[in-house]
C-alpha positions as CSV (number, residue, x, y, z in Angstrom):
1,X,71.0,31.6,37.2
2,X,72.4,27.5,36.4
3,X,69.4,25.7,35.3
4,X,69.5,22.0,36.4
5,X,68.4,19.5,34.6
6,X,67.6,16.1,35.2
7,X,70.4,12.9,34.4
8,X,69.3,11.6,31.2
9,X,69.3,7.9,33.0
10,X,67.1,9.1,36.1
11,X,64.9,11.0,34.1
12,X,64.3,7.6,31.7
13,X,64.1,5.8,35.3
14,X,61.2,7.6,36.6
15,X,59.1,7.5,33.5
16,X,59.2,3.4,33.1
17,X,58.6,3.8,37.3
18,X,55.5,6.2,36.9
19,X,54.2,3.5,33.6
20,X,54.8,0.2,36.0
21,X,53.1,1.7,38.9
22,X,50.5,2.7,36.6
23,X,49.9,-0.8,34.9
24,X,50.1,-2.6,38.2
25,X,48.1,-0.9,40.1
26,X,45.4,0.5,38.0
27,X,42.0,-0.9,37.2
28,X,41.6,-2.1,33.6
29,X,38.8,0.1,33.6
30,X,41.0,3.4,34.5
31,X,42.4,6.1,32.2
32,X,46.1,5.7,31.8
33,X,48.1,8.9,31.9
34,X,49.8,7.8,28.5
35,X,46.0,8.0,27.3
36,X,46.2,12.0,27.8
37,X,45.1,14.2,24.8
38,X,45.8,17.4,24.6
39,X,44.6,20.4,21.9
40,X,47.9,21.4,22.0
41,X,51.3,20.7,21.9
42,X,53.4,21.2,25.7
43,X,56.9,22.8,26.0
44,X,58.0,19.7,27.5
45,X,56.1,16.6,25.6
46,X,53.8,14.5,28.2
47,X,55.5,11.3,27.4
48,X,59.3,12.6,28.2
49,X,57.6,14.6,31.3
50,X,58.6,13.0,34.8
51,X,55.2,14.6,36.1
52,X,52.7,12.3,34.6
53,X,50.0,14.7,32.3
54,X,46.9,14.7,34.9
55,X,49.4,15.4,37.4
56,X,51.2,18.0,35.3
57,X,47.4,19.8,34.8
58,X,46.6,20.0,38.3
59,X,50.0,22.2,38.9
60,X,48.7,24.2,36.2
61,X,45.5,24.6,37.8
62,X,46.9,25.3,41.5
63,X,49.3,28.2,39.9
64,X,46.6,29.8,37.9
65,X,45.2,33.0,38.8
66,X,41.3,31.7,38.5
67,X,42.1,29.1,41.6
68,X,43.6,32.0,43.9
69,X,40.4,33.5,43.6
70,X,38.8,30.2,45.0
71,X,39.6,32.1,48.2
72,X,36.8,34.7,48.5
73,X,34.1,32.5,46.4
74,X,31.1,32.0,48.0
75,X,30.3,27.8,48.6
76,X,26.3,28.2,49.4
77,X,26.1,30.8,52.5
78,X,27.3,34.6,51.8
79,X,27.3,37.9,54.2
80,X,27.8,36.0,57.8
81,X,30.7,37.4,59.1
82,X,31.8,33.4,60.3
83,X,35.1,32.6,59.2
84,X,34.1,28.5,60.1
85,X,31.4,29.0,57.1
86,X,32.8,26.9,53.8
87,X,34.0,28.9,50.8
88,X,34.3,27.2,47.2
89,X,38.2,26.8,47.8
90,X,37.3,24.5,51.1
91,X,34.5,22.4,49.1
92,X,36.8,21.3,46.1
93,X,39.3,20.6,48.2
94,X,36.6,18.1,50.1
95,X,35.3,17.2,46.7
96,X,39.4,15.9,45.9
97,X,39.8,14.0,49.2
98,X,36.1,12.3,48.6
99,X,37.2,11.1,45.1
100,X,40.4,10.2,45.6
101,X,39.1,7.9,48.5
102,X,36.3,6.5,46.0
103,X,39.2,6.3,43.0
104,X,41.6,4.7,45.2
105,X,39.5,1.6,46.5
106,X,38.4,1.4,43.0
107,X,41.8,1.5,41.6
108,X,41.4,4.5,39.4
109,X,43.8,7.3,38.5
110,X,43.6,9.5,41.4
111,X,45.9,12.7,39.6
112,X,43.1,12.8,36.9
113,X,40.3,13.0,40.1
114,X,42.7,15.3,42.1
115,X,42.9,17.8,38.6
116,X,38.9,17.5,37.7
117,X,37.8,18.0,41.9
118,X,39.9,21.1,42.4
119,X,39.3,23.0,39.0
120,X,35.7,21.7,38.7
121,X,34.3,25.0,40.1
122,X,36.6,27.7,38.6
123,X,33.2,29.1,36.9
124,X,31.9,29.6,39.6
125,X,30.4,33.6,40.1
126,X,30.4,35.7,43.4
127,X,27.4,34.7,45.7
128,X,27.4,30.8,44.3
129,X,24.4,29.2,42.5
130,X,22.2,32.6,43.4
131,X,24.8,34.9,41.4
132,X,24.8,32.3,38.5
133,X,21.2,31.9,38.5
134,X,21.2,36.3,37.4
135,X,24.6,35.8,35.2
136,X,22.6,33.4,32.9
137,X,19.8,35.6,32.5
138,X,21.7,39.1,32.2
139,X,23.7,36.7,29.1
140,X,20.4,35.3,27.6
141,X,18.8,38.5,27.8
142,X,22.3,40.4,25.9
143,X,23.3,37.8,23.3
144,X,20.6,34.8,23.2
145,X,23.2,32.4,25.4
146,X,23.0,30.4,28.6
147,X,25.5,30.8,31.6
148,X,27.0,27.7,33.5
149,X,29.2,27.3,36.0
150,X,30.7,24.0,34.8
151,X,31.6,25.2,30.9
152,X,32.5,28.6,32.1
153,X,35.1,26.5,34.4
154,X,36.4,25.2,31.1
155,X,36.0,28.4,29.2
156,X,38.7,30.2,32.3
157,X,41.0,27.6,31.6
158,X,40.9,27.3,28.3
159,X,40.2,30.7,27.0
160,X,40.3,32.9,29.8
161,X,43.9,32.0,31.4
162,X,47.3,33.0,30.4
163,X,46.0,36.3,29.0
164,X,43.3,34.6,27.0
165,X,45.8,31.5,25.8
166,X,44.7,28.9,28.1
167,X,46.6,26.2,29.7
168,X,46.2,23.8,27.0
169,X,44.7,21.2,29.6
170,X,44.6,17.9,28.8
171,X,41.2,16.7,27.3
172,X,40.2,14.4,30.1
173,X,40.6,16.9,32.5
174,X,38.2,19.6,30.4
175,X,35.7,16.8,29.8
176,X,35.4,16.0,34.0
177,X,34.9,19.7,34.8
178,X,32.2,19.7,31.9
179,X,30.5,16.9,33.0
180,X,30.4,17.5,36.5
181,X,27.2,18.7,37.5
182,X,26.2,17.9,40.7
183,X,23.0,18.9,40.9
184,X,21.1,16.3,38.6
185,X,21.9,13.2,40.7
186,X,22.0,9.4,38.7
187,X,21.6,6.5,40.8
188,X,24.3,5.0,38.2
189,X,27.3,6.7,36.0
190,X,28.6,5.1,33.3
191,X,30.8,7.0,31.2
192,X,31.0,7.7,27.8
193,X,34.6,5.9,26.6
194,X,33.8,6.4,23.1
195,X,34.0,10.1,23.8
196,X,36.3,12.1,20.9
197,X,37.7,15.4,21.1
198,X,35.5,16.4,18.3
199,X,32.2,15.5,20.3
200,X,33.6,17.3,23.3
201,X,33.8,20.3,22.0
202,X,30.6,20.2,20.2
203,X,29.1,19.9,24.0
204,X,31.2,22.2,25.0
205,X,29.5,24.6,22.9
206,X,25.6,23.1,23.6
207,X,26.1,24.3,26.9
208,X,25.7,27.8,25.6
209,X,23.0,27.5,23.1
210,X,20.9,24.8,24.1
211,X,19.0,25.1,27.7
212,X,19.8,22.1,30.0
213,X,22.6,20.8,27.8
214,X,24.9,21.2,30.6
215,X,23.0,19.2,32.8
216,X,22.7,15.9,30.9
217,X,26.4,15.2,29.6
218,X,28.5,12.5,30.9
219,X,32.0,12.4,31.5
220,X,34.4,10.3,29.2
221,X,36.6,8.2,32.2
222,X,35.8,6.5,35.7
223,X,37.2,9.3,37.2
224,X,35.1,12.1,35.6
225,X,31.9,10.3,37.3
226,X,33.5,9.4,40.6
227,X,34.5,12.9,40.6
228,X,30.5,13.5,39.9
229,X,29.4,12.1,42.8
230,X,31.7,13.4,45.0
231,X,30.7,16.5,44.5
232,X,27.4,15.7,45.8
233,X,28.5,13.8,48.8
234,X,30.7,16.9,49.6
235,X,28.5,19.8,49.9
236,X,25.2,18.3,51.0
237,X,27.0,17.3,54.5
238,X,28.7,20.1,54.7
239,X,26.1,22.1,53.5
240,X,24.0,20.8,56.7
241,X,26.6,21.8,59.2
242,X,27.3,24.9,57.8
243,X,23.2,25.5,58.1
244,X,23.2,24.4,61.6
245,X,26.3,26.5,62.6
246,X,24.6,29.6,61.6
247,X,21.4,28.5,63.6
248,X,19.2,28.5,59.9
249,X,18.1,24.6,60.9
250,X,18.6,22.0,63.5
251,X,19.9,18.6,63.3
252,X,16.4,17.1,64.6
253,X,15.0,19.1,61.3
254,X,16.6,16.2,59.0
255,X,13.9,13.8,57.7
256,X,14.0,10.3,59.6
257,X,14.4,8.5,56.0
258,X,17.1,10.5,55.6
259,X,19.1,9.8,59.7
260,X,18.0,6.4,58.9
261,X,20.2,5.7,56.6
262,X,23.1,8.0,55.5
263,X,22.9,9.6,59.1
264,X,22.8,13.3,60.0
265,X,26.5,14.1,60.6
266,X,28.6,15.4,57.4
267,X,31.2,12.4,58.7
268,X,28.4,10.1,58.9
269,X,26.7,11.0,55.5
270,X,30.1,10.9,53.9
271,X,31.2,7.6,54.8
272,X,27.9,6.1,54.8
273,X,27.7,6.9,50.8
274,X,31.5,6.4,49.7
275,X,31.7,3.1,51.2
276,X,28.1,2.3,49.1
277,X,29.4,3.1,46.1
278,X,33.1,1.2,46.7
279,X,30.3,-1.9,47.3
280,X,28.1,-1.7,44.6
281,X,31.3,-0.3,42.1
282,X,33.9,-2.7,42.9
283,X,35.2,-4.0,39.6
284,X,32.7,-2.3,37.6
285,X,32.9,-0.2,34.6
286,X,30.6,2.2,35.9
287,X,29.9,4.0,39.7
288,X,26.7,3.1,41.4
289,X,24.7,3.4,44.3
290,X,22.3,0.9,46.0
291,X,18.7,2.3,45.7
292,X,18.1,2.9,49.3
293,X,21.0,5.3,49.4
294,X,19.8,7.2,46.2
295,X,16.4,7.5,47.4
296,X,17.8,9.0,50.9
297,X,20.5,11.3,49.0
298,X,17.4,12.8,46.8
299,X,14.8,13.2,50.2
300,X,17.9,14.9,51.9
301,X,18.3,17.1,48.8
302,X,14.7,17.8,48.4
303,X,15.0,18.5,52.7
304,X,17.9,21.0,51.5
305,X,16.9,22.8,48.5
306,X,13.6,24.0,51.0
307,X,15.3,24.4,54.0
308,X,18.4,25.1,53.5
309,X,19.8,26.7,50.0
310,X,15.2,28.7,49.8
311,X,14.5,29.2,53.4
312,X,13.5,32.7,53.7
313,X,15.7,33.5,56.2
314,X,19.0,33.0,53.7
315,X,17.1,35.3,51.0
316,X,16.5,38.1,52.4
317,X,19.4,40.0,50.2
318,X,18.6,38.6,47.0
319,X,16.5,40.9,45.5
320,X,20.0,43.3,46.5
321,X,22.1,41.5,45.0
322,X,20.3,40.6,41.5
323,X,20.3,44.8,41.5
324,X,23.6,45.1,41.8
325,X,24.4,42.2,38.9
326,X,22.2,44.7,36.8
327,X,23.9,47.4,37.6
328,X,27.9,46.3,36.8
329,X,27.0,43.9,33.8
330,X,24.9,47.6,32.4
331,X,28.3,49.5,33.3
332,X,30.8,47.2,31.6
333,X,28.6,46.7,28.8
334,X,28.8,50.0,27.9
335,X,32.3,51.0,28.8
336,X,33.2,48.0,25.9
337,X,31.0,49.6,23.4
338,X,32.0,52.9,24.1
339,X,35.9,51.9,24.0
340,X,36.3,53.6,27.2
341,X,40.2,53.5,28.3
342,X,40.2,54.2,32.1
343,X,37.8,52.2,33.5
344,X,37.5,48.7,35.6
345,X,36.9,46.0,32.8
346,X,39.5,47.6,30.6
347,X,42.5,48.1,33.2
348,X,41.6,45.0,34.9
349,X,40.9,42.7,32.2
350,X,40.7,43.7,29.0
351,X,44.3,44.6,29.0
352,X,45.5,41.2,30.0
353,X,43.7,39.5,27.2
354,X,45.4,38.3,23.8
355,X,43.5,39.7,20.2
356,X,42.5,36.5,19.7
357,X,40.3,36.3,23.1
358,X,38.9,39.6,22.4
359,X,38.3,38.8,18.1
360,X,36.3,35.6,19.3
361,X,34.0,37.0,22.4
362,X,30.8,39.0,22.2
363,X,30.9,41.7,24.5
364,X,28.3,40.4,26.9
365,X,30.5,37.2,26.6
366,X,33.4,39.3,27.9
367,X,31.6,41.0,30.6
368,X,30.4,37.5,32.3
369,X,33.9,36.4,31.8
370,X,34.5,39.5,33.7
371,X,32.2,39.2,36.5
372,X,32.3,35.5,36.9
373,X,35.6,35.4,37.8
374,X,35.3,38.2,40.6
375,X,35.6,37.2,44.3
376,X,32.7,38.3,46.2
377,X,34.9,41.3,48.1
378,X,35.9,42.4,44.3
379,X,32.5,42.4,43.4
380,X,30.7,44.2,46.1
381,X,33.9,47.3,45.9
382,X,33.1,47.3,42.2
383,X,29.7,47.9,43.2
384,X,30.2,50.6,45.9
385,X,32.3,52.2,43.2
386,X,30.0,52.8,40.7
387,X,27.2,53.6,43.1
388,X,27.9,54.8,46.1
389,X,29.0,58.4,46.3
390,X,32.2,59.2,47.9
391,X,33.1,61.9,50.0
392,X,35.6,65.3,49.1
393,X,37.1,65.5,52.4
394,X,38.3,68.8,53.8
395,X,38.4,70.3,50.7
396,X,39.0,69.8,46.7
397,X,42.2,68.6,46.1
């Protein structure tokens, strides 16, 4: 097949177009895409690259196989049979259009937002915050290590993708999804600038050894901490509706602090908080809220975390499903260490991986690679397979 390339003259064209627009449109306070820094070098060079780099990183991320399996991630609710209930692939999508609203009032580089919202959550483990909550002990217990969501997101795409080669994202793009945690909520974000690749990956690497590391790190650019807060204002509104439509609360439920101010509608909480932070971040180097809408996104949180993501009613399956963590990190533990051939982790995954993925990684940090990047489905057939029996049929075969 005739590969077609580009006109010399129109490819030189679009580059000086996608700088101008750039430099005329962009805050002084936003990260240029000429400012990209990769680990690595690209087939085709960022700077003679029609697709600017952040915008070149988010096709990477759409096409790779850790975002197909956004599809069948739980967000916060698992095993209601309610297609209307939000998955993880519906919230980051949210979390993109929040940002880029946010980064372009504020005249920020909305590819780089677009690349850290939708990749932020790639870590992410079957049955959301409950299965990590079991993945970080199962690791800590097997090799002295913490488990995160937000570095494991880096980890996949750096480590895990491409048969353990990684996609050689740029470093801007790494440092959002690092920095992104959205459950320790600031009332102000002002990002590290003086951030180097060197001290990156030294928190990159504090998120497995030191407890809390991953909690406390800030983003590099603008766009890493709009892309912060925007996690926030995505799931705790849709959080609540997906809480009502499954009858766990009702709307009248919602603290009068909290309708008071941000409202008690996911449209109403949403543009309630993005248009307080386009006030109070207008022309700033930093991303801010006004106090009275920090102290009613922390009472609606503190509403949530009790009513919502610990009522009894959600947890009745928990102690179920921490079992059957025990049971397949046990199982592909020892099929590693016994070199087994014909088993799940090794025709699955192992097989896929480069020598260098499996020389670096522990096997315990192999087997959370492993389960963390399941889909729920994948996980629970895993599950029947080891456990429950299955039946002969007519006759042996």
């Amino acid at each position: 097949m005739k590969e077609i390339h580009l006109e010399k003259d129109i490819a030189r064209q679009i580059l000086e177009n996608n700088l101008k627009r750039e430099y005329k449109t962009f805050s002084k306070y936003a990260c240029f895409s000429n400012s990209a820094y990769r680990f690595g070098n690209e087939k085709i060079a960022d700077k003679v690259n029609i697709r600017p780099s952040f915008f070149h990183d988010t096709d990477k991320i759409i096409h790779s196989l850790t975002y197909t399996r956004y599809i069948d991630k739980t967000q916060v609710f698992y095993l209601f049979e309610n297609d209307h209930i939000t998955h993880r692939v519906l919230h980051v999508q949210l979390v993109s259009k929040i940002a880029r609203v946010i980064g372009r009032a504020l005249m920020l580089n909305e590819d780089l937002i677009d690349a850290i919202s939708l990749a932020h959550d790639l870590g992410h483990v079957p049955y959301g915050h409950d299965g990590e909550g079991k993945l970080n002990e199962l690791t800590l217990k097997a090799g002295n290590e913490y488990f995160c969501h937000n570095a494991q997101s880096v980890r996949a795409l750096s480590h895990i993708e491409n048969n353990g080669k990684g996609l050689n994202l740029t470093l801007q793009v790494l440092d959002g999804i690092l920095c992104h945690n959205g459950e320790l909520m600031l009332p102000k974000y002002e990002p590290n600038y003086k951030k180097t690749p060197k001290e990156f990956l030294q928190q990159y690497d504090n998120c497995w050894t030191i407890k809390g590391s991953s909690k406390e790190i800030i983003s590099m650019t603008l766009e890493g901490c709009v892309m912060r807060i925007s996690d926030v204002i995505a799931y705790i509104g849709r959080d609540l509706e997906d809480a009502i439509t499954i009858g766990l609360i009702k709307r009248t439920d919602i603290p009068i602090q909290v309708r008071n101010v941000i409202g008690d509608t996911n449209s109403s909480i949403v543009n309630n908080i993005i248009l307080d932070i386009i006030n109070n971040s207008f022309g700033q180097n930093y991303i801010q809220l006004s106090s009275d809408i920090f102290q009613a996104i922390q009472c609606f949180y503190d509403f949530s975390y009790n009513a919502i993501y610990k009522n009894p009613k959600k947890t009745t399956q928990d102690t179920k499903i921490r079992n059957m963590f025990d049971v397949l990190f046990d199982r592909y533990y020892e099929d590693i260490e016994s070199n087994k051939k014909e088993t799940s982790i090794s025709k699955f995954y192992l097989e896929q991986r480069s020598i260098d993925y499996l020389d670096a990684s522990q096997t315990y940090r192999i087997v959370s690679d492993y389960i963390a990047g399941m889909t729920d489905n994948f996980f629970n057939k895993e599950f029947e397979h080891f456990v429950i029996p299955k039946r002969f049929g007519y006759k042996i075969e």
